[in-house]
N, C-alpha and C positions, 0 to 999 in steps of 0.2 A: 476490623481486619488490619493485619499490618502490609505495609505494602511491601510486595512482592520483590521492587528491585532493590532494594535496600539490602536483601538476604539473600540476594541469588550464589550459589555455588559457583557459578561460571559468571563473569559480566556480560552475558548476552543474550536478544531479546529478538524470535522469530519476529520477522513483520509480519504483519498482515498482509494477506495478498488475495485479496476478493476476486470473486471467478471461476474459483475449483479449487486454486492451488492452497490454499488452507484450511486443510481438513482439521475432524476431531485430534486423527493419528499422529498428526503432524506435530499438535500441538503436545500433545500426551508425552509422545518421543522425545520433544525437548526440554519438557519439565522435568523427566526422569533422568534426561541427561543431566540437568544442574541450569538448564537455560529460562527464559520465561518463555512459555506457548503463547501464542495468540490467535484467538478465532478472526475473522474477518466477519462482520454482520453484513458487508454491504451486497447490494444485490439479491439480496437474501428477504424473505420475509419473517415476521417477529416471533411468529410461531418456530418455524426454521431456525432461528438462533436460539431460541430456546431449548429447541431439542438436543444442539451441539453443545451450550453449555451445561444441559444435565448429562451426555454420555460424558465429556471431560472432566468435570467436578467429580466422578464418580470414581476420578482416577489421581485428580491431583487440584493441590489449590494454588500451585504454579502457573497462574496462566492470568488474560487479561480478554477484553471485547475492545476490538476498533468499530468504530462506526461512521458514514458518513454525517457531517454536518451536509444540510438543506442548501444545494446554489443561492449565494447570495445576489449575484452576477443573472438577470434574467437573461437569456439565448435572445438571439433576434430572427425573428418570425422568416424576414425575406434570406437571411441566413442559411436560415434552415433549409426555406426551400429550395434554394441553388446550392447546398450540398446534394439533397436528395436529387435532384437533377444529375448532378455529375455523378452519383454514385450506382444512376440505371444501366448504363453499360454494364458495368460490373455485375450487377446483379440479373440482369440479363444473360451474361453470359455462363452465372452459378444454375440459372433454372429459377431463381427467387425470384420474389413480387416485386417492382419498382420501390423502393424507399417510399416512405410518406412519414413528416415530421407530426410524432406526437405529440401527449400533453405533458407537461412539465409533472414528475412525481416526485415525491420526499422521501424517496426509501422507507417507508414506515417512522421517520425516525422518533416522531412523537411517541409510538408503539414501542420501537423499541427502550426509549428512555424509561416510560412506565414500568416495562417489565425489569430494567436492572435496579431500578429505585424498590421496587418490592421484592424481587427476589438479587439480592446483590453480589459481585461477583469481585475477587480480589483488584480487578483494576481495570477500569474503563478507557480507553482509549480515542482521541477523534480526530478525523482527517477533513482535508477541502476547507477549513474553515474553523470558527470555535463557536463553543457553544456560551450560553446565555451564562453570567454570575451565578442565577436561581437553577439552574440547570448542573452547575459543578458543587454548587450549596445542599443538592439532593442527592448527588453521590455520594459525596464523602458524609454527610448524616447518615448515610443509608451503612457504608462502610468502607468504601469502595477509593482504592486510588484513582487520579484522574492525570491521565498525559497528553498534554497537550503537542500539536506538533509546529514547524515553523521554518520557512524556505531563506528568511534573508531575516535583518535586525530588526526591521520595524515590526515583522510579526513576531519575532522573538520578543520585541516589548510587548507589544499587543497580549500574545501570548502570557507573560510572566506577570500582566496586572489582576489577573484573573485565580492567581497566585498558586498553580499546579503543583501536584507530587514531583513532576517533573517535566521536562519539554525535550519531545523528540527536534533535533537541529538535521533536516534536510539537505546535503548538497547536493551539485548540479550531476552528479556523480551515479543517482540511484536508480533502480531501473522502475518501472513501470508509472504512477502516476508522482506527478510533484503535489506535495500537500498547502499548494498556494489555497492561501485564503478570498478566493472567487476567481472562478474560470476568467475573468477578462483580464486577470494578472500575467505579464511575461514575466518566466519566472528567474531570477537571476540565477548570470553563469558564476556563481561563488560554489569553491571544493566544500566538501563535509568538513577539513581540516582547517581553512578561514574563518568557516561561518562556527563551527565552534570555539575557536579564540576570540572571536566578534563574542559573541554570546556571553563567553565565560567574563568576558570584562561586564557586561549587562547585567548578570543574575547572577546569585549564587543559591538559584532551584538547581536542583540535580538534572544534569543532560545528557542524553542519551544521543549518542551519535549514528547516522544514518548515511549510505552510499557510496560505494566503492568498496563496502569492506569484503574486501577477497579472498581475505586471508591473517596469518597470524601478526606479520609485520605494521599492515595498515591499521588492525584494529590497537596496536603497541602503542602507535604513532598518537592514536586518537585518543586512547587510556593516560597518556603522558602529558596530552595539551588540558586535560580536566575531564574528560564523559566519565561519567557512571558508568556507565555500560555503551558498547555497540549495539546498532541494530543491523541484520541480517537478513534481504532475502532473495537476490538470486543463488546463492549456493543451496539454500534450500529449496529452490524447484527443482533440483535433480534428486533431491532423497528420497529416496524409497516408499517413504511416508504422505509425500506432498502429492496432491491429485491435481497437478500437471498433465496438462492431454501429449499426449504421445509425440505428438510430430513438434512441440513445444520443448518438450525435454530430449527430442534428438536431434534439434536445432542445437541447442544449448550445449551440448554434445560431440559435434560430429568436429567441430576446429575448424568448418567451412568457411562462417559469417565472418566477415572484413569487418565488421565494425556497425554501430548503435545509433542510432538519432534522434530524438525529442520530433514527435510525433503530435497532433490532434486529430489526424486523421481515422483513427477507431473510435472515441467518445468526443470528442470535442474539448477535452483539459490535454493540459501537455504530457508525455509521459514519452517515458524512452524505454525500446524496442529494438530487436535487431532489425536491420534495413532489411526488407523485403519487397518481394512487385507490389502489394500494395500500399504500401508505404510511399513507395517511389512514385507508381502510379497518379494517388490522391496529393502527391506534396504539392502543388499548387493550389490545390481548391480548398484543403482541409480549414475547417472556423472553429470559433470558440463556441459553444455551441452544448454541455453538457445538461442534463444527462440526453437531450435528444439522442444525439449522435451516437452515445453508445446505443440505442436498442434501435436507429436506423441502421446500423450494421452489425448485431445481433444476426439476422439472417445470413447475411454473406458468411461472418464466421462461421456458425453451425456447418455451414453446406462448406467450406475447405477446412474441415475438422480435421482430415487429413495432410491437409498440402498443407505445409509453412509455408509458401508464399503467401497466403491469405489470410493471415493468423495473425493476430496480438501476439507477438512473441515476445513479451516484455522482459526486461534484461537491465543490469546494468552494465559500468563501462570494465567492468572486472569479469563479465561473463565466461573469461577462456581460462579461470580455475574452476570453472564446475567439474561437478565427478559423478559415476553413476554410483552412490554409495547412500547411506542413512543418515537421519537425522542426529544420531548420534556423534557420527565422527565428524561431522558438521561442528557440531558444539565441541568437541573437543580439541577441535584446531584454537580454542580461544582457554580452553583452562590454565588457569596458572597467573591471567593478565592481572 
């Protein structure tokens, strides 16, 4: 296979955004615009990404699979439990059961690697972490690009000895989770526009920049210091396309929210959100702590599926150019870079 970004029509590359908001449609939309699609597998089972990547194959060979890498970072136990302690109010007050800290799970990802090694797909992608030499040695046999991602320089090397299609470069800029390589990392305040000059002096693998992009200016700016391409995805949780829960996309929306914060308070990794009561609420107690933490608040979510106050409203710090519009004109704010 050849890889996708090398050829793209437009230089830009939906993220992934695990949780709903990256549907089949989503990605379909943006491959026909000229962009790359991307499925998100995480939270997903192998079966379940399977299905998403035969309805999109069926439409286009623009597109790629994120996946989580396995916490390297184990959670700590009394952690745990003094989250779920402070998080019983709360769920008290939703009608839900008290928190109880789970077992540590792998997303399937063994499962998942299987099936893209046998049935292969134009580009693999992995977040939280990196995967094995023998694990990127199996993709690209198989056919498959492999993009690695990366928050500061030392994972940027990290990243590049592993010798990738290319490396997604993180700033502190992006909205929902930061792709640090193990939850016990704070993640550096470096822009996308630093840490890809940082980079670009490191590598000359193709890099794909991530966070803040808003719009046509920001992504000019990042085009001109060396990226490949941008990566894109709060503008795409308001498109048409993206399965965004409702009170999520009229947050993002209404021109209310003051402003964003780097959060642990929903999963236990950092990730940034608009400020909300819960948010504010948990900002003292919140730990490192993933993936517990997201599925001890799995419940409270569900049950303020309506309220934005209680919701992962993941965002980044560009959030007040979102539009209620398509995936389409999404990507074409970027044609022509």
């Amino acid at each position: 296979m050849t890889n996708p970004l090398t050829t793209l029509p437009v230089p830009v590359v939906q993220a992934p955004m695990a949780g709903g908001p990256s549907t089949p449609a989503l990605a379909v939309a943006v491959a026909r615009a000229g962009g790359l699609g991307m499925l998100a597998a995480g939270y997903k089972t192998a079966r379940a990404m399977a299905d998403e990547i035969r309805e999109v194959a069926g439409h286009t060979d623009r597109f790629g699979v994120n996946l989580f890498v396995p916490e390297r970072d184990p959670s700590d136990p009394a952690a745990l439990a003094a989250y779920a302690r402070a998080l019983a109010p709360a769920a008290a007050e939703l009608g839900v059961p008290a928190p109880e800290p789970g077992e540590y799970v792998d997303d399937e990802y063994p499962a998942k690697l299987d099936h893209l090694t046998a049935h292969p797909v134009p580009l693999v992608s992995f977040t939280f972490g990196l995967p094995t030499a023998a694990d990127v040695a199996r993709l690209r046999e198989a056919g498959s690009a492999v993009v690695l991602n990366a928050t500061d320089e030392r994972e940027v090397e990290a990243a590049a000895r592993l010798h990738p299609d290319a490396i997604v470069v993180q700033g502190s800029e992006a909205g929902g989770h930061r792709a640090t390589h193990g939850q016990a990392a704070e993640p550096q305040d470096v822009t996308t526009a630093d840490l890809l000059s940082a980079a670009r002096e490191l590598t000359d693998i193709p890099l794909v920049a991530a966070g803040g992009v808003a719009g046509r200016g920001a992504a000019a700016d990042l085009r001109a210091r060396g990226a490949a391409a941008v990566q894109v995805g709060t503008l795409f949780l308001a498109a048409a396309e993206a399965g965004t829960k409702p009170a999520h996309r009229g947050a993002l929306l209404s021109g209310e929210h003051e402003g964003t914060v780097v959060t642990r308070a929903f999963s236990g990794r950092p990730a940034r959100a608009l400020r909300n009561r819960f948010t504010e609420r948990m900002a003292g107690e919140q730990v490192a702590g993933y993936p517990q933490v997201h599925y001890m608040t799995a419940p409270l979510r569900a049950a303020s599926v309506d309220d934005a106050a209680g919701l992962n409203l993941w965002a980044g710090t560009g959030f007040a150019a979102c539009r209620d519009t398509t995936a389409a004109d999404v990507v074409e704010l970027f044609r022509g870079l």
